[in-house]
DSSP file (Angstrom, degrees, kcal/mol; ACC not computed):
  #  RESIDUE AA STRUCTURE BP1 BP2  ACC     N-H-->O    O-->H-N    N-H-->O    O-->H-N    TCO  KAPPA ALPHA  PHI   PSI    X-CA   Y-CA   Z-CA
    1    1 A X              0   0    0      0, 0.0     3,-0.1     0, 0.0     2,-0.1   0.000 360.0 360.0 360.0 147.3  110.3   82.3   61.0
    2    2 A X        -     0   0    0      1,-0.1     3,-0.1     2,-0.0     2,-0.0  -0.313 360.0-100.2 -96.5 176.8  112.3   83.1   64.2
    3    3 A X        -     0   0    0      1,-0.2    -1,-0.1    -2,-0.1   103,-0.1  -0.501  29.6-139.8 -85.6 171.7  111.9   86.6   65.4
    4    4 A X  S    S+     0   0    0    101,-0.1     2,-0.4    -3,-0.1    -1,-0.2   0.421  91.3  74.6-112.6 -15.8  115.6   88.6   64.0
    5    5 A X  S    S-     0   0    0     97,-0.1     2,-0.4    -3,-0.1    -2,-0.0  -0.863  76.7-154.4-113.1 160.4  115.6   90.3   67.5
    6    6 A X        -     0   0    0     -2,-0.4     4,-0.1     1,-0.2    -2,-0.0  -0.868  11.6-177.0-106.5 151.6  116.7   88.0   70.5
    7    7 A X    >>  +     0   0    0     -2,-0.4     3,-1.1     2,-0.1     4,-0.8   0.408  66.8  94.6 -89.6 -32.0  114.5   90.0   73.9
    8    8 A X  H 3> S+     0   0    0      1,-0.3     4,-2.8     2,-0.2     5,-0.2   0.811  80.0  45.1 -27.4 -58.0  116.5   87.1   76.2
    9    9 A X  H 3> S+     0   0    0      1,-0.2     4,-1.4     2,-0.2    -1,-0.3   0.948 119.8  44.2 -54.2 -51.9  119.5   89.2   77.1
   10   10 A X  H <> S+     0   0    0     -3,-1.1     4,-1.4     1,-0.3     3,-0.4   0.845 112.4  47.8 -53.8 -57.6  117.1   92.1   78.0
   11   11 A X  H  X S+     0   0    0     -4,-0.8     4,-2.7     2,-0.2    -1,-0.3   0.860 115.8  40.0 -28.0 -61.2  114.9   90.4   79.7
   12   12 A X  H  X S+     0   0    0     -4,-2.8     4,-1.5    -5,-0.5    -2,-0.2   0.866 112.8  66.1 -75.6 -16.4  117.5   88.3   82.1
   13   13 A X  H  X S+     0   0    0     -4,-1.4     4,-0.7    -3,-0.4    -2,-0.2   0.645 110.0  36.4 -59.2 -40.1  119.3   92.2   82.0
   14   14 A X  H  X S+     0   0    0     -4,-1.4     4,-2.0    -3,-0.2    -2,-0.2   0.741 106.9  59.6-113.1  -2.5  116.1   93.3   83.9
   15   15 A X  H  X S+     0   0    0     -4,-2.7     4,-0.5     2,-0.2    -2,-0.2   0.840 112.7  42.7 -43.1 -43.3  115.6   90.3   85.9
   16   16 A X  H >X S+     0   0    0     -4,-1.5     4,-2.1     1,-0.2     3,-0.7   0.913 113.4  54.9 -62.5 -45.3  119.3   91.1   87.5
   17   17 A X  H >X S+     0   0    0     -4,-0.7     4,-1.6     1,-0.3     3,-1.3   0.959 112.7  37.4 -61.6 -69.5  118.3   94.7   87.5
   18   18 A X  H 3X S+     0   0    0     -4,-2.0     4,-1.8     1,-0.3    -1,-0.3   0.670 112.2  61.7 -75.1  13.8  114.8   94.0   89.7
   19   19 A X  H <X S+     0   0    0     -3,-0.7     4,-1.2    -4,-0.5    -1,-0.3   0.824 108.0  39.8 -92.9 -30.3  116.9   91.3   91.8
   20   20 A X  H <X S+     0   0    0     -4,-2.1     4,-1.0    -3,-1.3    -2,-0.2   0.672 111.8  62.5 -94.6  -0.5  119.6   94.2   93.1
   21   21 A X  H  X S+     0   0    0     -4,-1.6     4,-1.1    -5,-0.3    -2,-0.2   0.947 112.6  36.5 -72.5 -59.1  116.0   96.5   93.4
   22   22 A X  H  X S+     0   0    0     -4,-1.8     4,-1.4     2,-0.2    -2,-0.2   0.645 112.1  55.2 -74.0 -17.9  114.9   93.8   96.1
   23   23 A X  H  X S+     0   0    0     -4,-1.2     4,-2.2     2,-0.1     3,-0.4   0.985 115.7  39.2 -53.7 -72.7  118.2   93.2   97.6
   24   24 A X  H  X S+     0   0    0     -4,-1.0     4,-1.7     2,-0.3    -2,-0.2   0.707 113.8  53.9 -46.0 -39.2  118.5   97.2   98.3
   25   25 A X  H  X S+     0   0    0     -4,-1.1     4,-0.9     2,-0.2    -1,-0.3   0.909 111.0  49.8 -83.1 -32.6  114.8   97.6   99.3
   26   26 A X  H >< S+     0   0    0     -4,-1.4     3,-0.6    -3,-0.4     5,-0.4   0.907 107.3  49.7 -63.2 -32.4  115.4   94.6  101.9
   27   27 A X  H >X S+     0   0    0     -4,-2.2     4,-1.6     1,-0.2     3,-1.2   0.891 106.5  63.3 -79.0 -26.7  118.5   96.1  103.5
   28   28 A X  H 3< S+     0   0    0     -4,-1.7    -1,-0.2    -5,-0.3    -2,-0.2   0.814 113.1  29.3 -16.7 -62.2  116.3   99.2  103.7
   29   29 A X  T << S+     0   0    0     -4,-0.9    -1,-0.2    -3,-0.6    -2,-0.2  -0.167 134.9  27.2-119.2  14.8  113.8   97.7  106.0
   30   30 A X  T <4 S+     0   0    0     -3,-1.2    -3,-0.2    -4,-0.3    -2,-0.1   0.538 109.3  62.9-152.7 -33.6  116.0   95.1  107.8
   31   31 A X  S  < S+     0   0    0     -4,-1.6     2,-0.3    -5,-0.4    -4,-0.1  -0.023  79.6  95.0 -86.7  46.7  119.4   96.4  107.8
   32   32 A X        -     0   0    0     -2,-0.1     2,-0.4     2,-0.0    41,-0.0  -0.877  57.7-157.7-124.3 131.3  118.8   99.5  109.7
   33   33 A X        -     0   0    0     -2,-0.3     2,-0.3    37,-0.1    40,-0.1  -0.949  11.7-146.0-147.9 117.2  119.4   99.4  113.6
   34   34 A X        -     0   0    0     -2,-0.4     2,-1.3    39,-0.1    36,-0.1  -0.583   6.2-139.8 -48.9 119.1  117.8  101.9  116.0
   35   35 A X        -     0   0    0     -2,-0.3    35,-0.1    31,-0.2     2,-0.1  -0.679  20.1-150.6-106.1 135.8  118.6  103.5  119.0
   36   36 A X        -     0   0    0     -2,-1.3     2,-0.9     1,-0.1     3,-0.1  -0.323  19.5-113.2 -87.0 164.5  116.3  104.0  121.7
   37   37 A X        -     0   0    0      1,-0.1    -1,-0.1    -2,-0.1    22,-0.0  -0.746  44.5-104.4 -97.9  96.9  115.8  106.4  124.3
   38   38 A X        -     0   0    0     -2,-0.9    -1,-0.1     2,-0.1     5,-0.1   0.187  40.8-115.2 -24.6 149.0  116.5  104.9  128.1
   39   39 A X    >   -     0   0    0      1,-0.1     3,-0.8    -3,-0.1     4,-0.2  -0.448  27.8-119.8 -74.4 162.1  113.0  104.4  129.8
   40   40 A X  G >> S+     0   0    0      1,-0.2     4,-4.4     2,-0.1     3,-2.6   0.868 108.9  71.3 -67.4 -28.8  112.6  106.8  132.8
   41   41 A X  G 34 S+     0   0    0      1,-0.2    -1,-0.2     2,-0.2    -3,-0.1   0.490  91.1  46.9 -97.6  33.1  112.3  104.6  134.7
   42   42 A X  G <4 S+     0   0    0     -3,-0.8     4,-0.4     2,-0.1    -1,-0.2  -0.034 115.5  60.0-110.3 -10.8  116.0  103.1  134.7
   43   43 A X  T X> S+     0   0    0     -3,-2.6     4,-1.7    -4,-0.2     3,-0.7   0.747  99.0  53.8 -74.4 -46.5  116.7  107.2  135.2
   44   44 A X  T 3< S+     0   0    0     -4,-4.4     4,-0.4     1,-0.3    -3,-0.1   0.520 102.8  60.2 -83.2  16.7  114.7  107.3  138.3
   45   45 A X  T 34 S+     0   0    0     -5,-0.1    -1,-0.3     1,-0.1     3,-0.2   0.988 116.0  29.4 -62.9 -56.8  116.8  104.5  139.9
   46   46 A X  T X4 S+     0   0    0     -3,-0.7     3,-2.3    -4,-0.4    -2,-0.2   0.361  99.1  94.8 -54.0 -21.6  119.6  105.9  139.8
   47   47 A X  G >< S+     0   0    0     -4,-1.7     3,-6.6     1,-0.3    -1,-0.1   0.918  75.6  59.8 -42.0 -57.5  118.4  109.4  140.1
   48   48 A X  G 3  S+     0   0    0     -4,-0.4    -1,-0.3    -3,-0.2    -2,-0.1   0.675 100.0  66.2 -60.6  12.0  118.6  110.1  143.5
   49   49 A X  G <  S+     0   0    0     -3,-2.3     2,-0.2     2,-0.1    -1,-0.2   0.460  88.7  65.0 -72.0 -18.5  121.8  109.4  143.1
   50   50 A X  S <  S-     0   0    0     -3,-6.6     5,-0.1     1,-0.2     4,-0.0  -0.733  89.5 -93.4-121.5 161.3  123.0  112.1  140.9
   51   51 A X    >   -     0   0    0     -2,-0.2     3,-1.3     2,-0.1     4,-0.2  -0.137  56.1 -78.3 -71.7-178.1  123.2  115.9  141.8
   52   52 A X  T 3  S+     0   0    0      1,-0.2     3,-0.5     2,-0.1     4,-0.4   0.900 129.0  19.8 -18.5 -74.1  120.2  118.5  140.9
   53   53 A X  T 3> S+     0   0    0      1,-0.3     4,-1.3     2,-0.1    -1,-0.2   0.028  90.2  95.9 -95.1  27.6  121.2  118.9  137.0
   54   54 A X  H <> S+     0   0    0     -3,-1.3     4,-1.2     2,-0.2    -1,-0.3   0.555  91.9  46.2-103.3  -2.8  123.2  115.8  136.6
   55   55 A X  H  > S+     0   0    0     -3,-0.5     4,-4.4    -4,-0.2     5,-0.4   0.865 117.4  45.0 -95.0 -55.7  119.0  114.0  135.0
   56   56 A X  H  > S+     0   0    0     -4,-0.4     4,-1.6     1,-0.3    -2,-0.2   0.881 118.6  35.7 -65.9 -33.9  118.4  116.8  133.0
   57   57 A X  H  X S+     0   0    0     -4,-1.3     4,-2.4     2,-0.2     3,-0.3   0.947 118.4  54.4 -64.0 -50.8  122.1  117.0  131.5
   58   58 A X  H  X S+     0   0    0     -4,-1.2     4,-1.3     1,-0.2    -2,-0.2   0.980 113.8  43.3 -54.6 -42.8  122.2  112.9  131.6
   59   59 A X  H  X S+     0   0    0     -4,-4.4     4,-1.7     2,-0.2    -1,-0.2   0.819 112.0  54.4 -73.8 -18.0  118.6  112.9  129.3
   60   60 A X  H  X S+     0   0    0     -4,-1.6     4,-3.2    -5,-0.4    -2,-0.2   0.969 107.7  47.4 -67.9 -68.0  119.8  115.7  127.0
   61   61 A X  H  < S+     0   0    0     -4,-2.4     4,-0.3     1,-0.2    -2,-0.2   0.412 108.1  56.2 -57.4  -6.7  122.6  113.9  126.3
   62   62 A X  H >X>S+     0   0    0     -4,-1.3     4,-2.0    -5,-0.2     3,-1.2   0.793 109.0  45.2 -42.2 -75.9  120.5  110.8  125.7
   63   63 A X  H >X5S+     0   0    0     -4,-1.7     4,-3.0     1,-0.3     3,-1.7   0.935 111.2  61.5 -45.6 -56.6  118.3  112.5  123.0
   64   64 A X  H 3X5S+     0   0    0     -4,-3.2     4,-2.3     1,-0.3    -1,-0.3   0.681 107.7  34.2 -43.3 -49.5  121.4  113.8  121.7
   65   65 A X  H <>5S+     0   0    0     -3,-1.2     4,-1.0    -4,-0.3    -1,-0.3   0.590 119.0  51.2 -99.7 -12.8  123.2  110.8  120.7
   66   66 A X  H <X5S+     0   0    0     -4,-2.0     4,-1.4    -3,-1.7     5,-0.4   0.716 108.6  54.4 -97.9 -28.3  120.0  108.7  119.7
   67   67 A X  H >XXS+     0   0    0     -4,-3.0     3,-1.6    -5,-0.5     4,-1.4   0.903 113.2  44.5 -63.7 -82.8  118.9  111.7  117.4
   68   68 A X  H 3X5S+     0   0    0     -4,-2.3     4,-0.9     1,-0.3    -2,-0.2   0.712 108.8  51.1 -65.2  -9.2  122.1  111.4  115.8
   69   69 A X  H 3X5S+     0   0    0     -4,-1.0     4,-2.2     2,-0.2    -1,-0.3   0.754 114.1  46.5 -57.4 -33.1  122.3  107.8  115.5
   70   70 A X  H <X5S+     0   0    0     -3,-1.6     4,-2.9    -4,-1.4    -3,-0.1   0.972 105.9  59.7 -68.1 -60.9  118.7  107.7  113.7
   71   71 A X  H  <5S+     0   0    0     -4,-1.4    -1,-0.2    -5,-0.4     5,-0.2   0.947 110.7  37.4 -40.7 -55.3  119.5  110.3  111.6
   72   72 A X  H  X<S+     0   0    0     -4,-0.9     4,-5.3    -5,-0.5    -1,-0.3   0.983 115.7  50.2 -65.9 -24.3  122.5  108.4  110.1
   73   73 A X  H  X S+     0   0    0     -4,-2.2     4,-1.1     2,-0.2     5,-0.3   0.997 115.3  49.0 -75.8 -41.0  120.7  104.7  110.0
   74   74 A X  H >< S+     0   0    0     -4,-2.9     3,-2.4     2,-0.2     4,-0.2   0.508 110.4  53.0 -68.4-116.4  117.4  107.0  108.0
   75   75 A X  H 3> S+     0   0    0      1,-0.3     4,-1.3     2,-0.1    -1,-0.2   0.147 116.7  39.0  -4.9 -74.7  120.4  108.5  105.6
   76   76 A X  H 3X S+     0   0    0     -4,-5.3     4,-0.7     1,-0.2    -1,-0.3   0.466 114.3  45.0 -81.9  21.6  121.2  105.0  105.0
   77   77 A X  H <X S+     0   0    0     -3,-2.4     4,-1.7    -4,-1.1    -1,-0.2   0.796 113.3  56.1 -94.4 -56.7  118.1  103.4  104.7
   78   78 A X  H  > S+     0   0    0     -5,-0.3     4,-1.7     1,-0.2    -2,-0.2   0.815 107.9  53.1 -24.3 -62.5  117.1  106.9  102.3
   79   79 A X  H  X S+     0   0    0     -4,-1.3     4,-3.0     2,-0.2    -1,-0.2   0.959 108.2  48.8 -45.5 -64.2  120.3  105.7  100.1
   80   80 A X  H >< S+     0   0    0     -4,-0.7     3,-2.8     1,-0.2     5,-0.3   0.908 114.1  44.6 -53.5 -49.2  119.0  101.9   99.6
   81   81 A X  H >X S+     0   0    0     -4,-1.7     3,-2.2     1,-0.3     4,-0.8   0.740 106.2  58.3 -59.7 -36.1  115.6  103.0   98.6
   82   82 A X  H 3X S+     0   0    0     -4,-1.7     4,-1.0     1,-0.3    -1,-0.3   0.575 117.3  34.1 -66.5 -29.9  117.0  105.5   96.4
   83   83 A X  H << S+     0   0    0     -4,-3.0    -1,-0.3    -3,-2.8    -2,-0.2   0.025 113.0  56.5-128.3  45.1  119.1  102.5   94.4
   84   84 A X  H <> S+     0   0    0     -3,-2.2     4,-1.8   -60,-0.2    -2,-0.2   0.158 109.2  52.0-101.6 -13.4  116.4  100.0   94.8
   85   85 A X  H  X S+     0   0    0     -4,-0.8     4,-1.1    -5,-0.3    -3,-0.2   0.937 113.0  46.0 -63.5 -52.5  114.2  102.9   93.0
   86   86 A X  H  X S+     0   0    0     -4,-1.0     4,-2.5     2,-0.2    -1,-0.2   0.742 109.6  47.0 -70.7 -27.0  116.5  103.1   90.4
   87   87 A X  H  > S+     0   0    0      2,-0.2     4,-0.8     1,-0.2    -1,-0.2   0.851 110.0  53.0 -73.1 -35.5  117.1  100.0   89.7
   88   88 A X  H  X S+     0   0    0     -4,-1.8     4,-1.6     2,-0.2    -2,-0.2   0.739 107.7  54.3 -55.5 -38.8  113.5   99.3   89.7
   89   89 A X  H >X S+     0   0    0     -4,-1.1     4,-1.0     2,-0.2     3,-0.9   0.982 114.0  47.5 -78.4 -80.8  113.0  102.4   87.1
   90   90 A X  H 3X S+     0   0    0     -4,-2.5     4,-1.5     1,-0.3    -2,-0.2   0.550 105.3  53.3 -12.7 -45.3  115.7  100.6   84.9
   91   91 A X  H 3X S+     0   0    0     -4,-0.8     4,-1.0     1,-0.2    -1,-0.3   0.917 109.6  43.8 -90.7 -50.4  114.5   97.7   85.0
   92   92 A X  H << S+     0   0    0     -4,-1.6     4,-0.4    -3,-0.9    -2,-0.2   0.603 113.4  54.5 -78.0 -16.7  111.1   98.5   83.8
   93   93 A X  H >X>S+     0   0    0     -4,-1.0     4,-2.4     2,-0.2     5,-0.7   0.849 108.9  53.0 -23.7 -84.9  112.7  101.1   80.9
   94   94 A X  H 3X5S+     0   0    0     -4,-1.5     4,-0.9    -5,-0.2     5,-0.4   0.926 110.2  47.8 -26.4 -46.1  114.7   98.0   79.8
   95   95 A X  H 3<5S+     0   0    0     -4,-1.0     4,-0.4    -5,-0.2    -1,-0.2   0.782 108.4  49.2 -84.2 -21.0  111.6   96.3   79.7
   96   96 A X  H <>5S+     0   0    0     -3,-0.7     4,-0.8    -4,-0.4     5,-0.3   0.866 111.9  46.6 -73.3 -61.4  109.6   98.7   77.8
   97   97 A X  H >X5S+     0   0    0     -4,-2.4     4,-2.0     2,-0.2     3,-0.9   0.912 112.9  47.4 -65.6 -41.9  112.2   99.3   74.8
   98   98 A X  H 3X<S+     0   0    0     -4,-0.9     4,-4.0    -5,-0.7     5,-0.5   0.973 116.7  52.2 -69.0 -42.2  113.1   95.4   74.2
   99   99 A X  H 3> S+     0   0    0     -4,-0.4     4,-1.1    -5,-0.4    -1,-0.2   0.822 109.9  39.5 -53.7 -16.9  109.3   95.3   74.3
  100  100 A X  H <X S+     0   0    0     -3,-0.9     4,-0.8    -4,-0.8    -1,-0.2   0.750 121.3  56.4-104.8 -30.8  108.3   98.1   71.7
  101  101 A X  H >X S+     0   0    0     -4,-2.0     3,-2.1    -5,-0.3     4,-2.0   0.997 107.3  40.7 -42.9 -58.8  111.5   96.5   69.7
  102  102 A X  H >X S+     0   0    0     -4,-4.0     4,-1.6    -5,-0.5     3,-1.4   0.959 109.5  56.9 -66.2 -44.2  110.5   93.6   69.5
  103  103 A X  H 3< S+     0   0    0     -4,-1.1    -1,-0.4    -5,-0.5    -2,-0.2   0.425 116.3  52.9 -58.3 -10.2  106.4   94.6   68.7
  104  104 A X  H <X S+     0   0    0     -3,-2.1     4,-1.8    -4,-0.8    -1,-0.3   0.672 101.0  52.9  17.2 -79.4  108.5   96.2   65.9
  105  105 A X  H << S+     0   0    0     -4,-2.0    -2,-0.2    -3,-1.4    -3,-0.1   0.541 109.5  47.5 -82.3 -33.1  110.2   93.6   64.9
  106  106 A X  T  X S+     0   0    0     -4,-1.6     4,-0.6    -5,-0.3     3,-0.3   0.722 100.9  58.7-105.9  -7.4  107.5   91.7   64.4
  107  107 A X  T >4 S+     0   0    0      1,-0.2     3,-0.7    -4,-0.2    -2,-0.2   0.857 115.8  42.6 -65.5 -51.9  105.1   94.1   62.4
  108  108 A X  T 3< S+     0   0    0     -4,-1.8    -1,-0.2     1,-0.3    -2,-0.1   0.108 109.1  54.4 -85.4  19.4  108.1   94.3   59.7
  109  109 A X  T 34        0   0    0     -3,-0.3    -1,-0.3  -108,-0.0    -2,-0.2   0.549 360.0 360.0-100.9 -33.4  108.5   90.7   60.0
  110  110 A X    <<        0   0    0     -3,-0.7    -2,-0.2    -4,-0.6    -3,-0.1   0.448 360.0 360.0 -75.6 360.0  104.3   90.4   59.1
C-alpha cells in the first residue's frame, strides 16, 4: 500500500535549502578580499624622501584604512556564515519532521 504521506517535496525542500547553505558558506571563504599592510620595505625606499613624521603618519594611516577594510569584508563574511547556518539548521528541521511524519505514517499504516 503506498505510503498516504508524500516526504518528496520535503526532501527536495531541503536539498534547495542545503544547496543555498553551500552557496553562502562558499562566498564566505572565497568571496572575501583582503587588504594588506605595505611591506617596510617599499616604506624605506621612499623614506628618505619624506620629512621626520611624514613614515609614521604615512603607516598609521596605512593600518587605518586596512583595519577598516577587514573589518567590513569579516562583517560580510560573518553575514554568509550566519545564512549558510541557518539554512543549514532548516534544512536539517525540515528533515527531521517529514522524517518523524512519515515513521508516523507508517506505524498507523501497520
Amino acid at each position: 500500500m503506498p505510503s498516504t504521506f508524500p516526504p518528496h517535496k520535503v526532501i527536495a525542500i531541503s536539498g534547495a535549502l542545503i544547496a543555498f547553505a553551500l552557496w553562502n558558506f562558499s562566498w564566505a571563504y572565497h568571496g572575501q578580499k583582503y587588504e594588506f599592510l605595505p611591506q617596510l620595505h617599499e616604506f624605506a625606499l621612499i623614506v628618505d624622501e619624506w620629512e621626520d613624521n611624514q613614515f609614521e603618519e604615512r603607516l598609521k594611516q596605512a593600518i587605518i584604512e586596512a583595519a577598516d577594510s577587514n573589518t567590513e569584508a569579516n562583517d560580510t563574511r560573518q553575514t554568509y556564515l550566519e545564512r549558510g547556518n541557518l539554512f543549514m539548521l532548516v534544512s536539517v528541521v525540515a528533515a527531521t519532521v517529514c522524517g518523524g511524519i512519515y515513521v508516523v505514517d507508517q506505524i498507523l499504516k501497520g
